[in-house]
ZAGUVO-887606 format. One line per field, with one value per atom (N, C-alpha, C): residue number from 1; residue in one letter; x, y, z. Coordinates in nm, 3 decimals. Example, Ala and Ser with C-alpha at 12.3 -4.5 7.8 and 13.67 -1.06 7.14 Angstrom:
BEGIN
n c(1,1,1,2,2,2)
res c(A,A,A,S,S,S)
x c(1.319,1.230,1.320,1.285,1.367,1.290)
y c(-0.569,-0.450,-0.330,-0.225,-0.106,0.003)
z c(0.780,0.780,0.780,0.708,0.714,0.787)
This chain:
BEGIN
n c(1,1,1,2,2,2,3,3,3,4,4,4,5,5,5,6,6,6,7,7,7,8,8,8,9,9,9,10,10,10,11,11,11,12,12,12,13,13,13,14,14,14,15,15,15,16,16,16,17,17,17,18,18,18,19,19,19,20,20,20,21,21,21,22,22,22,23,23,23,24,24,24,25,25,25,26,26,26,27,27,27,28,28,28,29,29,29,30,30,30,31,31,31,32,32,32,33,33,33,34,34,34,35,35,35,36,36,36,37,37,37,38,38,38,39,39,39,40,40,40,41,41,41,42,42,42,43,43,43,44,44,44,45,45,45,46,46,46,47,47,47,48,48,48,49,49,49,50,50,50,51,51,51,52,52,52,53,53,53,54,54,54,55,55,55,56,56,56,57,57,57,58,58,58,59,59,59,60,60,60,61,61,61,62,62,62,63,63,63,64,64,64,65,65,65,66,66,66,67,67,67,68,68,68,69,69,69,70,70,70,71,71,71,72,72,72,73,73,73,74,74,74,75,75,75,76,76,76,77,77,77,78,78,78,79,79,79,80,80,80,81,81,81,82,82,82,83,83,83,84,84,84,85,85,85,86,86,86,87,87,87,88,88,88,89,89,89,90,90,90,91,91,91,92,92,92,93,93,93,94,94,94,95,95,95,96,96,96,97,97,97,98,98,98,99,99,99,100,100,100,101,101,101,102,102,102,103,103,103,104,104,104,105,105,105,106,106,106,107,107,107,108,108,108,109,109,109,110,110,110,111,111,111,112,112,112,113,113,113,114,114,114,115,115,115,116,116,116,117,117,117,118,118,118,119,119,119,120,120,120,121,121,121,122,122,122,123,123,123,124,124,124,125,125,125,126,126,126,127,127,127,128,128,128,129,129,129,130,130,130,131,131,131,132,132,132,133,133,133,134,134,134,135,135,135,136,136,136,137,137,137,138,138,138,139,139,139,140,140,140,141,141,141,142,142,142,143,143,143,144,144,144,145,145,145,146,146,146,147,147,147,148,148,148,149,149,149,150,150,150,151,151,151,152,152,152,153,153,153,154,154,154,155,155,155,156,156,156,157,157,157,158,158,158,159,159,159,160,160,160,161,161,161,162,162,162,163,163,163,164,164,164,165,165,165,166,166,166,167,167,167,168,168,168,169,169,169,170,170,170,171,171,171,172,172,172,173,173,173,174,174,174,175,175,175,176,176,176,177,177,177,178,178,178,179,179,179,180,180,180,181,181,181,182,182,182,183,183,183,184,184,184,185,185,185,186,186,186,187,187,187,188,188,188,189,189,189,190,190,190)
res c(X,X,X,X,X,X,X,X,X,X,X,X,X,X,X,X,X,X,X,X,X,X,X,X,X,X,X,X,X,X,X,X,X,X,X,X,X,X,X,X,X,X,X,X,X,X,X,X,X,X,X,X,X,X,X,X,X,X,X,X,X,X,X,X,X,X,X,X,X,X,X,X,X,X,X,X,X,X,X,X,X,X,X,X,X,X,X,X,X,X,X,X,X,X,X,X,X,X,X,X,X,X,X,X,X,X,X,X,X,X,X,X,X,X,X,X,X,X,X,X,X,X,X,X,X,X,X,X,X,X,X,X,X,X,X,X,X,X,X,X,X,X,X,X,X,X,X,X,X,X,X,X,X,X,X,X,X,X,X,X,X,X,X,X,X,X,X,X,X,X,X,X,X,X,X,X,X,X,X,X,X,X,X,X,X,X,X,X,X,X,X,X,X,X,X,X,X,X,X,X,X,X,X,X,X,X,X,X,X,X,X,X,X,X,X,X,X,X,X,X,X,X,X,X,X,X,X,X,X,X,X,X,X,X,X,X,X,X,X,X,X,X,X,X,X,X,X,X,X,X,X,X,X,X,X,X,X,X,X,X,X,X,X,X,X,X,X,X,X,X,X,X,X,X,X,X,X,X,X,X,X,X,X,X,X,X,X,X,X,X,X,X,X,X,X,X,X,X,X,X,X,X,X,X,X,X,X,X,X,X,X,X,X,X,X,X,X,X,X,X,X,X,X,X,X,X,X,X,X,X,X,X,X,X,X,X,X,X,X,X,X,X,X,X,X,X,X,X,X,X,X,X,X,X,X,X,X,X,X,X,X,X,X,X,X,X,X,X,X,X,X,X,X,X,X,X,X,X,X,X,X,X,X,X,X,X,X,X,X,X,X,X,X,X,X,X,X,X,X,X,X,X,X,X,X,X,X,X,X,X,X,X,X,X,X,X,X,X,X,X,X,X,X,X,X,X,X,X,X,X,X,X,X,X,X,X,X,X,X,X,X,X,X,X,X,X,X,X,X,X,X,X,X,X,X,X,X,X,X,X,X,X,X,X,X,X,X,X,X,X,X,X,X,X,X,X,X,X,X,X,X,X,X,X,X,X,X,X,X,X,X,X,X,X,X,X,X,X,X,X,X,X,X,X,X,X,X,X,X,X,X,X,X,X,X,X,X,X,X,X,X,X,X,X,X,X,X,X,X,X,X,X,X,X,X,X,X,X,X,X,X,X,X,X,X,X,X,X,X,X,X,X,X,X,X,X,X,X,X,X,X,X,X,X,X,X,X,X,X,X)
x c(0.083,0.000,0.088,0.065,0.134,0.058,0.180,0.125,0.176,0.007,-0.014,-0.035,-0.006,-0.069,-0.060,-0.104,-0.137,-0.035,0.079,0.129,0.087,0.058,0.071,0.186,0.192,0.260,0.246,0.330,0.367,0.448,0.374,0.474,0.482,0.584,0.581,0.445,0.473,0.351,0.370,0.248,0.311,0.212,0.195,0.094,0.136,-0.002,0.035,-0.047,0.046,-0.065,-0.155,-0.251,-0.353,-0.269,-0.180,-0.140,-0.031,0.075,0.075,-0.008,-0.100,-0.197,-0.292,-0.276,-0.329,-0.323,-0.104,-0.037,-0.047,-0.047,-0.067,-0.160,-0.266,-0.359,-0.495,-0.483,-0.578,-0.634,-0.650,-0.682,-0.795,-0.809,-0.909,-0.958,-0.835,-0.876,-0.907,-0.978,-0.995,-0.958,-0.909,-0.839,-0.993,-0.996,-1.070,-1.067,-1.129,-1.119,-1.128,-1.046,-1.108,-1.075,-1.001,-1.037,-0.958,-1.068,-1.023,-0.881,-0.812,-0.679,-0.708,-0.603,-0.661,-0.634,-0.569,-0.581,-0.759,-0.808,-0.948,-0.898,-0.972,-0.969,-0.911,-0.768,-0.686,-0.745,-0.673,-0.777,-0.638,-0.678,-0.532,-0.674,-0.626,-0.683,-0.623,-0.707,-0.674,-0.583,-0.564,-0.445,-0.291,-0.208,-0.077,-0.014,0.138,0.199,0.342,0.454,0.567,0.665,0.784,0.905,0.981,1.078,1.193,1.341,1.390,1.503,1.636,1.760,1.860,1.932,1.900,1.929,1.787,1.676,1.578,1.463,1.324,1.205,1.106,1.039,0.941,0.817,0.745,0.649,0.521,0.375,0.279,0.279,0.312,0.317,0.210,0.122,-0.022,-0.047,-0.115,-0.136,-0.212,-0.187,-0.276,-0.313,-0.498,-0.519,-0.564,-0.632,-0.624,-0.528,-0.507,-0.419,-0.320,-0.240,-0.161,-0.097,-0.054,0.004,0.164,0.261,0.341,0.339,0.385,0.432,0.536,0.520,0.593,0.600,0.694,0.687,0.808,0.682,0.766,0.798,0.944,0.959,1.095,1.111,1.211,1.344,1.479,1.590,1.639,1.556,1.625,1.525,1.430,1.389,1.502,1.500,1.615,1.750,1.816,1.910,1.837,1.733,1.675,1.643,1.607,1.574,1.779,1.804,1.986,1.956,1.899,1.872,1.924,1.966,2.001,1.886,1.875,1.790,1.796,1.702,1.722,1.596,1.631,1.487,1.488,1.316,1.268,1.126,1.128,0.947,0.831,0.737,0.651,0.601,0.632,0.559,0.687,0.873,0.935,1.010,1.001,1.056,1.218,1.208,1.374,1.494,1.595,1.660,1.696,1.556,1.494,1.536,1.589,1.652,1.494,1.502,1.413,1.401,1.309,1.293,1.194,1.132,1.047,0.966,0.818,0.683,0.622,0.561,0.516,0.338,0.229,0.167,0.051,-0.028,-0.128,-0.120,-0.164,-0.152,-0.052,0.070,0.168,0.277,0.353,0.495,0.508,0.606,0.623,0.760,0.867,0.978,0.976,1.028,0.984,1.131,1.206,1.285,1.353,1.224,1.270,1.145,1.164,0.997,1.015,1.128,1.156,1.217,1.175,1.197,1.173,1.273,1.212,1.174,1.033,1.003,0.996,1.042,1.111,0.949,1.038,0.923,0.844,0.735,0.658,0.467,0.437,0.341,0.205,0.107,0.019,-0.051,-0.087,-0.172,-0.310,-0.406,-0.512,-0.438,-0.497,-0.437,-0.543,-0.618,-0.667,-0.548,-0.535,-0.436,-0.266,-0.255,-0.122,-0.137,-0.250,-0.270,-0.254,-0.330,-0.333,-0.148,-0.071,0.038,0.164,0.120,0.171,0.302,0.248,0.351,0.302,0.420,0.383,0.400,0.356,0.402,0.494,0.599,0.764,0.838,0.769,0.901,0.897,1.069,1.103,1.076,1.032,1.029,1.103,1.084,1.139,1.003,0.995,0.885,0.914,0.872,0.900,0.830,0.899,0.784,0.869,0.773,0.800,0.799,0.814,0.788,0.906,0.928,1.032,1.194,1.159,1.243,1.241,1.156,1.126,1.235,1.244,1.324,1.273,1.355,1.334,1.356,1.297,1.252,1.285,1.434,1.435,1.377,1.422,1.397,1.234,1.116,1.012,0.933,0.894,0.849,0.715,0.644,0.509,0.456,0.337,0.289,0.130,0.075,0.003,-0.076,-0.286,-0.384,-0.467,-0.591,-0.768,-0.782,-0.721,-0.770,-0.680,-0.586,-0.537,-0.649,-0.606,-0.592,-0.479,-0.475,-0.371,-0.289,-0.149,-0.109,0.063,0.141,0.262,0.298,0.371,0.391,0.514,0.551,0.718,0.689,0.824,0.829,0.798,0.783,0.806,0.911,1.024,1.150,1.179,1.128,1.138,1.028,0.899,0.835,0.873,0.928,0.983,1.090,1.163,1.324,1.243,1.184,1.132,0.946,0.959,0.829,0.711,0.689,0.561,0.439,0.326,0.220,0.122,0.055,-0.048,-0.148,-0.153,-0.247,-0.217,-0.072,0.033,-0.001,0.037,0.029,0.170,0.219,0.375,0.332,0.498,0.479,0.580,0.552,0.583,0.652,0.805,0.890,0.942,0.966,1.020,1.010)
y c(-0.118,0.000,0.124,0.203,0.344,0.429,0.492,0.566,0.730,0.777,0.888,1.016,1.142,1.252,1.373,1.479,1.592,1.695,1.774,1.874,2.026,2.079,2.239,2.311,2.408,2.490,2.607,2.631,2.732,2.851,2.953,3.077,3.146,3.295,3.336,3.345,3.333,3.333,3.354,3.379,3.392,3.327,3.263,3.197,3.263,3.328,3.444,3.388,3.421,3.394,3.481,3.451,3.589,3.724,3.685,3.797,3.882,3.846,3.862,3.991,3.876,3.974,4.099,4.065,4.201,4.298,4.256,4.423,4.474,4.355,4.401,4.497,4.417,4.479,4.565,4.521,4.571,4.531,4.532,4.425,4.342,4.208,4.137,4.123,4.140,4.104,3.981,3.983,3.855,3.850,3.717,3.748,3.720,3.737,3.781,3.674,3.604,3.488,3.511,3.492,3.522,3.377,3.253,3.171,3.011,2.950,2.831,2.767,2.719,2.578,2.474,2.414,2.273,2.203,2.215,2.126,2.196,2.129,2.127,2.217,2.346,2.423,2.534,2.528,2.618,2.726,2.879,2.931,3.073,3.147,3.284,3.336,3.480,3.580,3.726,3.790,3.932,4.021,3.984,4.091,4.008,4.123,4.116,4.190,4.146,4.287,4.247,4.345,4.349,4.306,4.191,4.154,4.221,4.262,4.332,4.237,4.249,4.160,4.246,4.228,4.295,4.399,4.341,4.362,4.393,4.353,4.379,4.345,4.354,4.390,4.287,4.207,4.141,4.226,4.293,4.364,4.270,4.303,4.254,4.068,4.012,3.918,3.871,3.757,3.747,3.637,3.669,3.598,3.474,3.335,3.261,3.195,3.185,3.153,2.981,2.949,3.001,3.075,3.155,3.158,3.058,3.047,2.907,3.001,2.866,2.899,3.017,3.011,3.060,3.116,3.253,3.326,3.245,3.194,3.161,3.228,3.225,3.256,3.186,3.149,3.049,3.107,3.133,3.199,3.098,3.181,3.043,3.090,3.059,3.097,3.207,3.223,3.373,3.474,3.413,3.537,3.578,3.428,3.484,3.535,3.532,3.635,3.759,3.807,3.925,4.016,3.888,4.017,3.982,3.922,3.893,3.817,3.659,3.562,3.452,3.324,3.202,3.169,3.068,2.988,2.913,2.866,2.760,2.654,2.533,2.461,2.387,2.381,2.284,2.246,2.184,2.128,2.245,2.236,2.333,2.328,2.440,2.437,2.441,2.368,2.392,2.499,2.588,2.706,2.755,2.642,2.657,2.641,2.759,2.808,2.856,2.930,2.997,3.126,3.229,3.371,3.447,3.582,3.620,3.779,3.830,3.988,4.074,4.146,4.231,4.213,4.288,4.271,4.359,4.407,4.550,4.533,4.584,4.580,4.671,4.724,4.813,4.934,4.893,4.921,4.924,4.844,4.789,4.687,4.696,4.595,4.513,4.411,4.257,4.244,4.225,4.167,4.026,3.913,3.787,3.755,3.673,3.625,3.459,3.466,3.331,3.307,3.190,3.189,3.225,3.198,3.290,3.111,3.057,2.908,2.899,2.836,2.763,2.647,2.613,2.537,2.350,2.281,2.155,2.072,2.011,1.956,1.879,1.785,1.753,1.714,1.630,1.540,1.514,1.614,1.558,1.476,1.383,1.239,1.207,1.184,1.137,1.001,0.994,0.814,0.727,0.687,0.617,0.601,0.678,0.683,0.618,0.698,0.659,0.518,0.429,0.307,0.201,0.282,0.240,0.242,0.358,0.375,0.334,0.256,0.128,0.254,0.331,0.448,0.534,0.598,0.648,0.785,0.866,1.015,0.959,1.061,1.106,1.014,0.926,0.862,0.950,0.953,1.021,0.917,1.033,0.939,1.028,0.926,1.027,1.066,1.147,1.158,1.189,1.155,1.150,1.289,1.370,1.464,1.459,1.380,1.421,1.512,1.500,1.570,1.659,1.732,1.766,1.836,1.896,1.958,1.824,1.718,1.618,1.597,1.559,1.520,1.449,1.419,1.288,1.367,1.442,1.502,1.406,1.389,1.316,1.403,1.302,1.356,1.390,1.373,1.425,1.360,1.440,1.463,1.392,1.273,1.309,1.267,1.329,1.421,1.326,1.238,1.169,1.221,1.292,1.345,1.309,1.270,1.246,1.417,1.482,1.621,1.646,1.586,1.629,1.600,1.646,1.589,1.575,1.442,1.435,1.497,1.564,1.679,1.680,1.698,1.728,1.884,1.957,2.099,2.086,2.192,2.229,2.430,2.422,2.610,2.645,2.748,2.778,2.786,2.792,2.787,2.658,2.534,2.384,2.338,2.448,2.392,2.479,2.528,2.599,2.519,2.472,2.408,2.308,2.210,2.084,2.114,2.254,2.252,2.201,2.191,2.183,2.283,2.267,2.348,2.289,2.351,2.331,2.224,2.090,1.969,1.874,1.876,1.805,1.662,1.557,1.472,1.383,1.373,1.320,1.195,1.104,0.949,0.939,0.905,0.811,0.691,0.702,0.597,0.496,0.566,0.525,0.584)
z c(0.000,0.000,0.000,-0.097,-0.108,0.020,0.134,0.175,0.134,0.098,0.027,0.101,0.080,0.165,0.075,0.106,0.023,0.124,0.083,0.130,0.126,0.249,0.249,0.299,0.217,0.209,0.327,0.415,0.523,0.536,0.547,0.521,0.603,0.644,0.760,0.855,0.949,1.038,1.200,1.277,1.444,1.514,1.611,1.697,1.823,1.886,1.993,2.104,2.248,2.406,2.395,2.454,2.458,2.577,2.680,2.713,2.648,2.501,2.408,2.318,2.298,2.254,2.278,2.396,2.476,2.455,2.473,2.485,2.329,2.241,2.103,2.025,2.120,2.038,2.175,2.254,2.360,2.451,2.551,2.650,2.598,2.608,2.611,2.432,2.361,2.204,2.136,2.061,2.033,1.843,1.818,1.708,1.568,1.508,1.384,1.307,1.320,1.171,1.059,0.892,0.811,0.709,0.764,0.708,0.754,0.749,0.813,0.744,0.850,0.765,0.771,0.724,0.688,0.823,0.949,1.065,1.129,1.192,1.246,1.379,1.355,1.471,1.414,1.355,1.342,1.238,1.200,1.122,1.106,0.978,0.963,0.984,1.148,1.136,1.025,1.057,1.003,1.063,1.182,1.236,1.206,1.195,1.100,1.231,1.236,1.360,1.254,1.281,1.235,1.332,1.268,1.357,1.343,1.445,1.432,1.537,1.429,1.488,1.494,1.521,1.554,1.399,1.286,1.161,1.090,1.076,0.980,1.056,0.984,1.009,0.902,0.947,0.842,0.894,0.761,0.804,0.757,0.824,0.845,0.819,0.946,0.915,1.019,0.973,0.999,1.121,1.229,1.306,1.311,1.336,1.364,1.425,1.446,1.547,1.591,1.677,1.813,1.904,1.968,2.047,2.136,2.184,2.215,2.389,2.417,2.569,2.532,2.482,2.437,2.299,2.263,2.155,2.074,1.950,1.870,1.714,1.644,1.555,1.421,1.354,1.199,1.082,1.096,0.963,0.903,0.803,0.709,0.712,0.679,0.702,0.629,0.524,0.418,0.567,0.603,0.716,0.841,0.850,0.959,0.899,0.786,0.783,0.779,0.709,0.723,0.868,0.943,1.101,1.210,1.127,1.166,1.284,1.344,1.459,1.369,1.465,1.426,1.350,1.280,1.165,1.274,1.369,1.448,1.459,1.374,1.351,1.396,1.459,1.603,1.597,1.645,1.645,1.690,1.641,1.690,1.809,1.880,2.047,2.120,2.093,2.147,2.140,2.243,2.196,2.263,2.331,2.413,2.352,2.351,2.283,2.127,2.112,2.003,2.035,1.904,1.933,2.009,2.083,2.064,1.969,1.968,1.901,1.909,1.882,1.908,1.848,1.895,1.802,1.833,1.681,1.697,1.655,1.739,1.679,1.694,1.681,1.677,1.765,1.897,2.060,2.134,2.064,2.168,2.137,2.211,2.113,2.249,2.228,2.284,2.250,2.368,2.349,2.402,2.312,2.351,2.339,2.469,2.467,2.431,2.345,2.260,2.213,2.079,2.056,1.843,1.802,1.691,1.620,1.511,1.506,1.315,1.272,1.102,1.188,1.167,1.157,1.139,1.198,1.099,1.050,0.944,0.794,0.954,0.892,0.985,0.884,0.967,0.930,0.995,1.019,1.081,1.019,1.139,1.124,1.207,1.122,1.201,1.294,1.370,1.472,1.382,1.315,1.209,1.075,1.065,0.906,0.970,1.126,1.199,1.180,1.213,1.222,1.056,1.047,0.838,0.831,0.816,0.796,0.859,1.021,1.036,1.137,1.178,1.191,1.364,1.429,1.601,1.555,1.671,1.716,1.729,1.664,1.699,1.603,1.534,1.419,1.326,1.267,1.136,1.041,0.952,0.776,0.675,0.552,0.473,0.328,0.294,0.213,0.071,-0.052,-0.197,-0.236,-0.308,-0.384,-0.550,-0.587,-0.770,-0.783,-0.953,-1.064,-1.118,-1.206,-1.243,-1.182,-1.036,-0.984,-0.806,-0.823,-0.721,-0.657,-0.511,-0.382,-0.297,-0.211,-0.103,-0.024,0.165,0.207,0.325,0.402,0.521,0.679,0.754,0.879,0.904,0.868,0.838,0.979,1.120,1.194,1.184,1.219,1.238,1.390,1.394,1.460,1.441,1.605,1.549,1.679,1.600,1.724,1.643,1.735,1.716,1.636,1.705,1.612,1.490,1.437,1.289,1.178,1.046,0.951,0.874,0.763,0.722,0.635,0.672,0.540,0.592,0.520,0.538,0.548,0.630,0.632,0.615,0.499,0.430,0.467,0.489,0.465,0.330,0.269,0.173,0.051,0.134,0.061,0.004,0.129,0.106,-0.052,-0.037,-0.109,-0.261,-0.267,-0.376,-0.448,-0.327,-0.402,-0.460,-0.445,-0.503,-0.602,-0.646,-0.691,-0.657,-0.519,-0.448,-0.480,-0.459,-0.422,-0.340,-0.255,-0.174,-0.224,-0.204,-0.203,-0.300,-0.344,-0.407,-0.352,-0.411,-0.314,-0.317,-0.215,-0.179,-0.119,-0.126,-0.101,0.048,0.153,0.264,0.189,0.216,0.157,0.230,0.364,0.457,0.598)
C-alpha cells in the first residue's frame, strides 16, 4: 500500500498567548477569523503585527489563530538572515533556545525572549491513518515529492492526534526548491 498525503505549504507566520496579545492589540482582544486551515480548529486571522530583529524587520506578518500557551513565531531561514537571529529549527511548540525579538503591533509591542523558530518539515496524522500507515508520534520518515524539480525530504516529523488531519507541512523555501504546491500529493517511503 502506497502511503499517500497531500502537502501544504507554510509561510511566515506567528501563533500568539492571549497575554501577548493584549499588549498588542488591547486588552481582552480577540483574534478575527477570516479563514479556516486545513488542521481542524486552526484558522489565519486578520491581524498582522511586524518583527523586528537585531538587523531587519518582516512587516505585516499574519497571526494565527487560536491563540496558544506561548508566543511563537515560523519563519524560514532567508527570514532569519533578514531580522539577523540564528535559523534555528525545532518542532513546533518547542521554543527553548529559540533567538528572541520584538513585536510591533497596533496598541503595543512585545519583546519575547525566545519563541523565533524555522520550523522543521513535519506530518500531521489522524491516529486512524497513523494506524493504516503502520507508523507512532515522533518517528522520522522520509517523504518522496515528484515531478520535475522532485526530492526525497528526510527527517520528516510526524505528529500523530484524534484532532489532525492528514497533510505534510514544508516552509516555503522547502516547497519551492522541489516545486511543491499546496495539495500536491507526496509518497511516505520510509
Amino acid at each position: 500500500m502506497k502511503k499517500e498525503l497531500t502537502v501544504g505549504l507554510s509561510n511566515r507566520h506567528i501563533h500568539v498567548s492571549q497575554k501577548d496579545l493584549d499588549e498588542l492589540f488591547g486588552e481582552g482582544y480577540e483574534l478575527t477569523q477570516i479563514k479556516d486551515l486545513s488542521q481542524p480548529g486552526q484558522f489565519a486571522s486578520d491581524e498582522k503585527v511586524d518583527i523586528v530583529g537585531p538587523k531587519g524587520t518582516l512587516e505585516g506578518v499574519r497571526i494565527l489563530g487560536p491563540v496558544r500557551p506561548d508566543t511563537q513565531i515560523e519563519i524560514s531561514m532567508t527570514d532569519a538572515f533578514t531580522l539577523g537571529v540564528k535559523g534555528v529549527i525545532k518542532d513546533s511548540g518547542d521554543i527553548e533556545g529559540t533567538p528572541g525579538v520584538k513585536i510591533i503591533g497596533p496598541k503595543g509591542e512585545v519583546e519575547i525572549a525566545e519563541g523565533t523558530m524555522v520550523a522543521g518539515r513535519h506530518i500531521h496524522m489522524h491516529t486512524d491513518d497513523a494506524k493504516a500507515y503502520e507508523l507512532e508520534d515522533g518517528d522520522l520518515v522520509s517523504v518522496k515529492v515528484a515531478g520535475p524539480r522532485g526530492l526525497v525530504f528526510d527527517n520528516v516529523l510526524v505528529r500523530v492526534s484524534d484532532n489532525y488531519a492528514l497533510e505534510m507541512h514544508l516552509d516555503m523555501e522547502e516547497g519551492n526548491a522541489c516545486g511543491a504546491r499546496n495539495g500536491d500529493v507526496v509518497e511516505i517511503i520510509s
